[in-house]
C-alpha positions in Angstrom: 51.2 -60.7 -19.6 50.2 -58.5 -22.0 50.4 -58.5 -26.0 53.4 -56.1 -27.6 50.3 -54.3 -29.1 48.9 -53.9 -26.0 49.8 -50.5 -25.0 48.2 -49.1 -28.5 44.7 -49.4 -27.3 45.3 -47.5 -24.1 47.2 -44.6 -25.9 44.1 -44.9 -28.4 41.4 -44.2 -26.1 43.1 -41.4 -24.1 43.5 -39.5 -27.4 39.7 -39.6 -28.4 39.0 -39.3 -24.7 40.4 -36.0 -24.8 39.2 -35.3 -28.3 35.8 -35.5 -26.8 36.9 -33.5 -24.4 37.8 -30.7 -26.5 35.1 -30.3 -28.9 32.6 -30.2 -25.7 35.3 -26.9 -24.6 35.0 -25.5 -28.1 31.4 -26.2 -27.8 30.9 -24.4 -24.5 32.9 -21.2 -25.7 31.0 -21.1 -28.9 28.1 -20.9 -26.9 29.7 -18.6 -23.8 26.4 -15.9 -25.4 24.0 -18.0 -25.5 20.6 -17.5 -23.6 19.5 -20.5 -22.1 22.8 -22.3 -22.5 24.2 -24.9 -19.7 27.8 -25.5 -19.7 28.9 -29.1 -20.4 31.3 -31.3 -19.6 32.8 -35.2 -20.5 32.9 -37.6 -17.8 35.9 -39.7 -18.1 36.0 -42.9 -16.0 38.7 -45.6 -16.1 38.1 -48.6 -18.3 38.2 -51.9 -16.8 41.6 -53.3 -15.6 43.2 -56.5 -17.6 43.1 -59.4 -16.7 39.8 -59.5 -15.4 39.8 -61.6 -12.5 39.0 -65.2 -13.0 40.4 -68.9 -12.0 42.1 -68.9 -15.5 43.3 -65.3 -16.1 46.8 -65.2 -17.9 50.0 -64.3 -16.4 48.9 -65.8 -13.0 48.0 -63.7 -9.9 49.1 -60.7 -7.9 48.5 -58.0 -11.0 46.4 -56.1 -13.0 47.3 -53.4 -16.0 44.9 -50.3 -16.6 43.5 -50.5 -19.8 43.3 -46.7 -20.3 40.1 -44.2 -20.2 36.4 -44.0 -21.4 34.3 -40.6 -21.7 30.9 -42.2 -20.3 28.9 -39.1 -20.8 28.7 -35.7 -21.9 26.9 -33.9 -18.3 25.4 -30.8 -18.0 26.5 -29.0 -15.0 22.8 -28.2 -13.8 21.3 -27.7 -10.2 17.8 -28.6 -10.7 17.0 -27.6 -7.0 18.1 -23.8 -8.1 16.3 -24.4 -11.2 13.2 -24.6 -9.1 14.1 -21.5 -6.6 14.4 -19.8 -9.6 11.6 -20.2 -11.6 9.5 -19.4 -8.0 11.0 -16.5 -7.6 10.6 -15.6 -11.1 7.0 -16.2 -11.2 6.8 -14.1 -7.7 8.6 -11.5 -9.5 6.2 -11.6 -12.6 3.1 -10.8 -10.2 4.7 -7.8 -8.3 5.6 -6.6 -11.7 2.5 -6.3 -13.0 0.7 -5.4 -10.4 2.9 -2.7 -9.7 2.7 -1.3 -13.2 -1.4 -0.9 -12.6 -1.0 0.7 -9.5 0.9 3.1 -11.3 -1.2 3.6 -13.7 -4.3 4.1 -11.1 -2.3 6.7 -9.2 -2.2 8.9 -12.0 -5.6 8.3 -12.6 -6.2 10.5 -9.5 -3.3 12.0 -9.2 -3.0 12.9 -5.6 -1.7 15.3 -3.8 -2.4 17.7 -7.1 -3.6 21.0 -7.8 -5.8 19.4 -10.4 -6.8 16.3 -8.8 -10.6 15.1 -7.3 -9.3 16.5 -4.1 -8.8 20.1 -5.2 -12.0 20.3 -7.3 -14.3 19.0 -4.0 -13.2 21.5 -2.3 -13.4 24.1 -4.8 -17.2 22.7 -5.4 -17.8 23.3 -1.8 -16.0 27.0 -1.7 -18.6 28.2 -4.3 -22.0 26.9 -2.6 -20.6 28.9 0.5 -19.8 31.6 -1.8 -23.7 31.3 -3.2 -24.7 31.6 0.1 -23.5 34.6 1.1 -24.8 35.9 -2.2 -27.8 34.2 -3.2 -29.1 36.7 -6.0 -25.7 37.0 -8.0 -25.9 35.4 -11.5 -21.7 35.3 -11.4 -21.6 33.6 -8.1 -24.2 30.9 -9.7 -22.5 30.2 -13.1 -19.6 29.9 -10.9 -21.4 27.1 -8.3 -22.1 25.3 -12.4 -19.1 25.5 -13.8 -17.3 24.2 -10.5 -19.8 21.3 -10.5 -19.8 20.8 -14.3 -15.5 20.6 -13.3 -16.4 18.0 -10.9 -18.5 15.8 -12.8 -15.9 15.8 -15.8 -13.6 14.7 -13.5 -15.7 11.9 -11.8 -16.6 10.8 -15.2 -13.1 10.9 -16.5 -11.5 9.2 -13.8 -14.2 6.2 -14.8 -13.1 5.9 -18.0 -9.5 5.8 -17.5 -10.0 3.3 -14.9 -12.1 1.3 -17.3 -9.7 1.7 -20.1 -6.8 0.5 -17.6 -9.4 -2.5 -17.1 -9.4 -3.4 -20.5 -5.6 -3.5 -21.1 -5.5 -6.2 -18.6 -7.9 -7.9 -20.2 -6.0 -7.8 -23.5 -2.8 -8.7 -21.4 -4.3 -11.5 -20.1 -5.4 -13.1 -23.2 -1.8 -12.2 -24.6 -0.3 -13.5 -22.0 -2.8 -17.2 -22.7 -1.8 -17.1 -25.8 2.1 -16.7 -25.0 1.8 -19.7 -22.4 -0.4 -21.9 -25.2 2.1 -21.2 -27.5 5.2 -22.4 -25.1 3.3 -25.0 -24.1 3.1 -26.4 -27.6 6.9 -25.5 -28.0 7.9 -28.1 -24.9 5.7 -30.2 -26.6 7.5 -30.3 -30.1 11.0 -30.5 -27.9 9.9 -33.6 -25.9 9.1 -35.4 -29.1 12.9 -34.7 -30.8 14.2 -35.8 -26.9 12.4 -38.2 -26.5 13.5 -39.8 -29.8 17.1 -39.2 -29.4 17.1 -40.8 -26.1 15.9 -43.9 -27.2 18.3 -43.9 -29.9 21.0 -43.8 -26.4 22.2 -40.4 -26.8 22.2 -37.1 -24.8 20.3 -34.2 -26.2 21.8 -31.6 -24.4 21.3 -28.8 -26.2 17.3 -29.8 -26.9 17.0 -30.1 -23.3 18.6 -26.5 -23.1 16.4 -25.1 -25.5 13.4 -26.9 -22.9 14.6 -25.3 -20.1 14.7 -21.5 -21.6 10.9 -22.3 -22.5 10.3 -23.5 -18.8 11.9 -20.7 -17.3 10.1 -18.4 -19.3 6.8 -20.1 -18.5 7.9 -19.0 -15.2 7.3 -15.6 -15.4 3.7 -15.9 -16.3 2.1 -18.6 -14.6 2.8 -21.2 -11.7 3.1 -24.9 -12.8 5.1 -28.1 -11.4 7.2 -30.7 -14.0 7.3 -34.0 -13.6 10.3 -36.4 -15.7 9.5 -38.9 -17.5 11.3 -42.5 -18.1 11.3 -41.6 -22.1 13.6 -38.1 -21.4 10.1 -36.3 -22.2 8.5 -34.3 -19.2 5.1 -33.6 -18.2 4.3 -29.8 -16.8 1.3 -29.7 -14.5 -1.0 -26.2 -13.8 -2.8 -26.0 -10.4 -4.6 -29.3 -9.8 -3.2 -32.8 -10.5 -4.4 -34.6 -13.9 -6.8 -32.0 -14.8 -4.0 -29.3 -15.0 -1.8 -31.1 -17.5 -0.7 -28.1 -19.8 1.8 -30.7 -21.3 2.3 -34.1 -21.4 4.7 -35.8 -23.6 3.7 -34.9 -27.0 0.2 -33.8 -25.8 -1.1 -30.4 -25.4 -4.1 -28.8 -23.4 -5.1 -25.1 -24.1 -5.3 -22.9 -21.3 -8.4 -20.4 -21.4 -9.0 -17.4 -19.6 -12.8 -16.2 -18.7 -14.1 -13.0 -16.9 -16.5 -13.6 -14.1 -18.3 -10.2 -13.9 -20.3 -10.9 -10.6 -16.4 -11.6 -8.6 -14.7 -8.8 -11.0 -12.2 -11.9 -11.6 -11.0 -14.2 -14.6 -11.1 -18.0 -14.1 -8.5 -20.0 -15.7 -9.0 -23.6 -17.2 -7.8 -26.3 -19.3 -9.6 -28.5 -21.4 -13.0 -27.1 -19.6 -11.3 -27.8 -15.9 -10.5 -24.8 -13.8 -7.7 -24.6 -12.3 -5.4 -22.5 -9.7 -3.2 -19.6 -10.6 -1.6 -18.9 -7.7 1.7 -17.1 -9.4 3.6 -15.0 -12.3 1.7 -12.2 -14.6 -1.5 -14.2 -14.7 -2.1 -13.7 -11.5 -0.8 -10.7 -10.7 -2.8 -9.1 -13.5 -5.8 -10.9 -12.3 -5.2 -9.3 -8.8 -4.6 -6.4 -10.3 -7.9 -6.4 -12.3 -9.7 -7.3 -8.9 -8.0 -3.9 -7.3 -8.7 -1.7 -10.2 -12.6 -3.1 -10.1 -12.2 -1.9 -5.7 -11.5 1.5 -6.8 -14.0 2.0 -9.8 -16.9 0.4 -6.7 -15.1 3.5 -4.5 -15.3 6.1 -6.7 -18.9 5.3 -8.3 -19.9 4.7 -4.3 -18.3 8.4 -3.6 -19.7 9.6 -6.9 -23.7 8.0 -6.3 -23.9 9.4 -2.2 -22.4 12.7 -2.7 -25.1 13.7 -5.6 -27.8 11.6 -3.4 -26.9 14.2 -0.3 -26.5 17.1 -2.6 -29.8 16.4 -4.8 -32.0 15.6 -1.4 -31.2 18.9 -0.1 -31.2 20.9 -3.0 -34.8 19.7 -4.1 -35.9 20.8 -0.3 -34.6 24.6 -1.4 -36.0 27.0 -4.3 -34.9 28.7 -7.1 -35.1 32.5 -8.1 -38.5 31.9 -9.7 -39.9 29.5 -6.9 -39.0 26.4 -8.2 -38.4 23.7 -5.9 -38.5 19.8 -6.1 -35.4 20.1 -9.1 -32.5 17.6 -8.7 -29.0 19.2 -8.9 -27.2 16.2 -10.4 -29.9 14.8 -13.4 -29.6 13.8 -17.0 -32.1 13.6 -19.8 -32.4 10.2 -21.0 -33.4 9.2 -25.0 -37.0 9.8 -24.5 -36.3 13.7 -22.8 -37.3 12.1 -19.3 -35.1 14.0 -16.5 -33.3 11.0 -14.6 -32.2 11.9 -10.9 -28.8 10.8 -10.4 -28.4 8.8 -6.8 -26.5 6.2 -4.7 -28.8 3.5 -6.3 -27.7 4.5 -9.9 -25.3 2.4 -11.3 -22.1 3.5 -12.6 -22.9 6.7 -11.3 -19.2 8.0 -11.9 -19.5 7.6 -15.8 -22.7 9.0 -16.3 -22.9 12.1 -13.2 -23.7 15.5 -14.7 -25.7 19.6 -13.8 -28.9 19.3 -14.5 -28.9 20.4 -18.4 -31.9 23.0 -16.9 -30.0 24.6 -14.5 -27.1 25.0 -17.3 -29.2 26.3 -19.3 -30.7 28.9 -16.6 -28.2 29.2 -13.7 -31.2 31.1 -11.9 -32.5 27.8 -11.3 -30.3 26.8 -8.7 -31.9 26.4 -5.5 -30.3 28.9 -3.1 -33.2 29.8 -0.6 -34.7 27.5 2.2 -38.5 29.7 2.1 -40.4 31.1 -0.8 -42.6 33.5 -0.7 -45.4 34.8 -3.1 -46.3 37.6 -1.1 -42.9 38.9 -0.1 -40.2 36.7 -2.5 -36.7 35.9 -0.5 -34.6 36.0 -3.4 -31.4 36.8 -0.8 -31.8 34.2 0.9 -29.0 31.9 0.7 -29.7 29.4 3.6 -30.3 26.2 1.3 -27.0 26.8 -0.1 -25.1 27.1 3.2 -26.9 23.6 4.2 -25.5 22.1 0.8 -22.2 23.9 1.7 -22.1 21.9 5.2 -22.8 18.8 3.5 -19.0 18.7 3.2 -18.7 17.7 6.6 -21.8 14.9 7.1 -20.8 11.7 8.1 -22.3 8.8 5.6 -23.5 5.7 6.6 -22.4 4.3 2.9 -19.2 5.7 2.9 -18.0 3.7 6.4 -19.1 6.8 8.3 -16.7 9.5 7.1 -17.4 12.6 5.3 -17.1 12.6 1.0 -13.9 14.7 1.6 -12.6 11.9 3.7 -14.1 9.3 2.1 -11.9 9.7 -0.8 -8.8 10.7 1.0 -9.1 7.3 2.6 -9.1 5.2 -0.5 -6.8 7.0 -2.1 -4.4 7.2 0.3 -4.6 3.4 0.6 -3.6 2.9 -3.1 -0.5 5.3 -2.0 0.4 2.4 0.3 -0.3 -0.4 -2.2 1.5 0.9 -4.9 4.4 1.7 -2.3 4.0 -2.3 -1.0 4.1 -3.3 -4.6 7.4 -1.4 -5.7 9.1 -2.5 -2.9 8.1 -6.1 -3.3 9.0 -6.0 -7.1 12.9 -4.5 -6.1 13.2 -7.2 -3.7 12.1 -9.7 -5.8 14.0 -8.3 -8.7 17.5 -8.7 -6.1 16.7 -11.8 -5.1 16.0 -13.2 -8.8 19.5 -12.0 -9.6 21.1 -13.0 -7.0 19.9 -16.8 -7.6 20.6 -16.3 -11.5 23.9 -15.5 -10.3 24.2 -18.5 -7.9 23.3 -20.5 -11.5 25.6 -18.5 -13.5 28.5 -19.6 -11.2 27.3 -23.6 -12.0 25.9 -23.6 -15.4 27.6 -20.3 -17.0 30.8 -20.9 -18.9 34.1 -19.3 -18.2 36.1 -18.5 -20.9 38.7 -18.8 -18.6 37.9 -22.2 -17.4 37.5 -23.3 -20.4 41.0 -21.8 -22.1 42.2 -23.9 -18.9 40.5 -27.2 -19.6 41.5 -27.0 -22.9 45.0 -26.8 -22.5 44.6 -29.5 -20.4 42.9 -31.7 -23.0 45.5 -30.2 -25.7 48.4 -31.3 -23.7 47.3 -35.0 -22.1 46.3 -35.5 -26.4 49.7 -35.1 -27.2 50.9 -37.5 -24.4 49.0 -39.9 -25.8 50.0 -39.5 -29.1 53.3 -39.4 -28.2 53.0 -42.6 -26.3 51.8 -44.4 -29.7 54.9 -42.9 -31.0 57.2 -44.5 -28.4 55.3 -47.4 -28.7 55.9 -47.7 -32.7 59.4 -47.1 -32.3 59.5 -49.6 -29.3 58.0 -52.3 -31.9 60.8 -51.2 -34.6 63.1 -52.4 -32.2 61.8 -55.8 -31.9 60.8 -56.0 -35.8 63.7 -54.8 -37.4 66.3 -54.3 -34.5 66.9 -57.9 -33.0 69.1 -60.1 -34.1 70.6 -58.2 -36.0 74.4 -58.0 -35.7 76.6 -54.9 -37.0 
């Protein structure tokens, strides 16, 4: 059987049982606003029953006593499967994000359907050469054909720059967003030394292992990776390819670069001089992005090169008031004062298209008529113009065989349907990402009212136990002091 004493012990360990118990409640309600934090809970498990069975146990055979209760851990309440769904999503989420947000931006670049847009000034370029041509002589009708063209070019070129500019923001955000990852990467680093110390010391760093999580999650958004635990409670987070792509491992840290390849309008990712695979997050989606933004700068500069190609081949078959043929329409002076013809071979042909500074200068230069004349000058004759006019509706073997007009109605109407694809792809990602954060809310989120719960629970079996060392003291009073003792 037994000892008197006996009952002391198991009183004992329910009362710090439940001790434990509530300072992991007051713990998780202190923490109810906390980003990153998973709710915990102690593991109580039954301590061994007395005697333990053996040939020689006391008090013979046919019973056993509980001994009372053990807290054997302190468990976060984590689904690691979720964790994973989540942080997929997340990344998926991250790329439609961004690549939405550029799309945007490129839309307004050419803001279409506009009354100010590329659209509206083409055709307003072609009214006026069909205007010239019906009035060949008229100096109004010429400055307007300029200014219309002059409009155009401004346009062309402006529409480069902004595209260039968008360009270089996701080049800064890319290296912003290296430097973010670099820098959490170094964070999980520092964490999985304190962890890793703490566990071989035999206790639970939950709250480290919070704080680890928060970093991984917000990895998430920016880049695709795997993690892999390790036996020491550190873990090891892998980028891409296999050993190469070890952004961290343990206490060790690889720097991930990024690097612009100009010749596939792309950045390549690496670490420690290996490339690896972004396939995920803002990373890629920026670098996708990038790619697209370089498509549509290759459109416009392919538009921009065959249209003043067309329009300077016909216009240096025509003459001026004066005579003058053989003059290109679209030409700029370079350093030296050299006239430089403008044409689908020149290259960036957007950024730099411009009127001929002569024929700004002297509009009577344009060349309207398709004869000349010494004897007998056709200065009413418009029919050069008119051909420059129907240039508007030439199919181009450069531009996939559609007219300019067409041309750029094509390409712009497909970033209409990209941008669409990408906002609708970010608002279903952006559902499903809350819908699995609230899936992990329901696991790891705490309750204040779960937790009022549990701790009246814990208040009230604390008591119980304290009131059984109570009984038991006055049970021992009896034997001590109340036995043999006559009245």
């Amino acid at each position: 059987m037994p000892g008197t004493f006996f009952g002391f012990n198991t009183a004992l360990r329910g009362m710090q049982a439940q001790q434990r118990g509530i300072y992991t409640t007051s713990h998780n309600i202190a923490n109810a606003n906390t980003e990153g934090y998973t709710r915990q809970q102690v593991v109580l498990a039954a301590t061994p029953a007395y005697p333990v069975p053996a040939m020689n146990r006391p008090g013979g055979q046919g019973w056993q006593i509980g001994t009372g209760v053990d807290s054997q851990e302190t468990r976060r309440l984590r689904d690691e499967f979720l964790d994973t769904q989540i942080r997929r999503e997340t990344g998926s989420l991250g790329q439609w994000q961004q690549i939405q947000d550029v799309l945007q931006q490129v839309e307004v670049v050419f803001n279409e359907p506009s009354d100010t847009g590329l659209s509206t000034l083409m055709s307003q370029f072609w009214a006026a050469w069909q205007e010239l041509s019906k009035n060949a002589e008229s100096s109004p009708v010429r400055t307007t054909v300029v200014e219309t063209a002059n409009a155009l070019a401004e346009a062309f070129s402006h529409s480069y720059q902004q595209l260039t500019t968008i360009q270089d923001d996701i080049d800064q955000s890319i290296a912003l967003k290296v430097t973010e990852v670099n820098s959490i990467a170094q964070q999980i680093a520092d964490l999985n030394g304190q962890i890793k110390n703490i566990v071989a010391a035999g206790d639970q760093p939950n709250d480290l292992i919070d704080q680890r999580d928060l970093l991984l999650d917000k990895l998430s958004k920016i880049i695709d990776f795997t993690t892999t635990k390790n036996s020491d409670g550190s873990i090891t987070v892998t980028l891409g390819n296999g050993n190469t792509g070890k952004l961290v491992d343990g206490t060790a840290v690889q720097n991930l670069t990024a690097t612009l390849d100009a010749s596939n309008k792309e950045f390549l990712f690496a670490l420690g001089g290996n490339n690896i695979d972004v396939s995920n997050g803002e990373l890629f989606g920026l670098n996708k992005a990038y790619g697209t933004v370089s498509t549509y700068l290759d459109n416009l500069n392919t538009l921009v090169g065959n249209l003043a190609d067309a329009i300077n081949q016909q216009h240096k078959q025509g003459y001026d008031l004066k005579g003058n043929t053989n003059v290109p329409f679209f030409a700029y002076k370079d350093s030296s004062g050299r006239l430089v013809e403008i044409d689908k071979y020149t290259s960036g042909a957007a950024a730099i298209i411009q009127v001929n500074p002569d024929i700004i200068d002297d509009v009577s230069k344009i060349a309207a008529a398709g004869t000349w004349d010494a004897t007998n000058p056709t200065q009413g004759d418009g029919s050069n113009a008119l051909k420059i006019a129907q240039l508007q509706n030439t199919r181009t073997a450069d531009l996939s065989n559609a007219t300019f007009d067409d041309y750029y109605k094509n390409f712009t109407a497909k970033l209409g349907v990209d941008a669409n694809e990408a906002t609708r792809m970010t608002t279903n990602q952006g559902v499903l990402v809350d819908q699995l954060n609230n899936r992990k809310d329901s696991i790891s989120g705490v309750s204040l009212d779960e937790e009022m719960a549990s701790m009246l629970q814990y208040q009230r079996a604390f008591e119980a136990s304290a009131r059984m060392i109570t009984t038991l003291d006055s049970m021992l009073d009896k034997i001590i002091n109340g036995m043999g003792v006559t009245r």
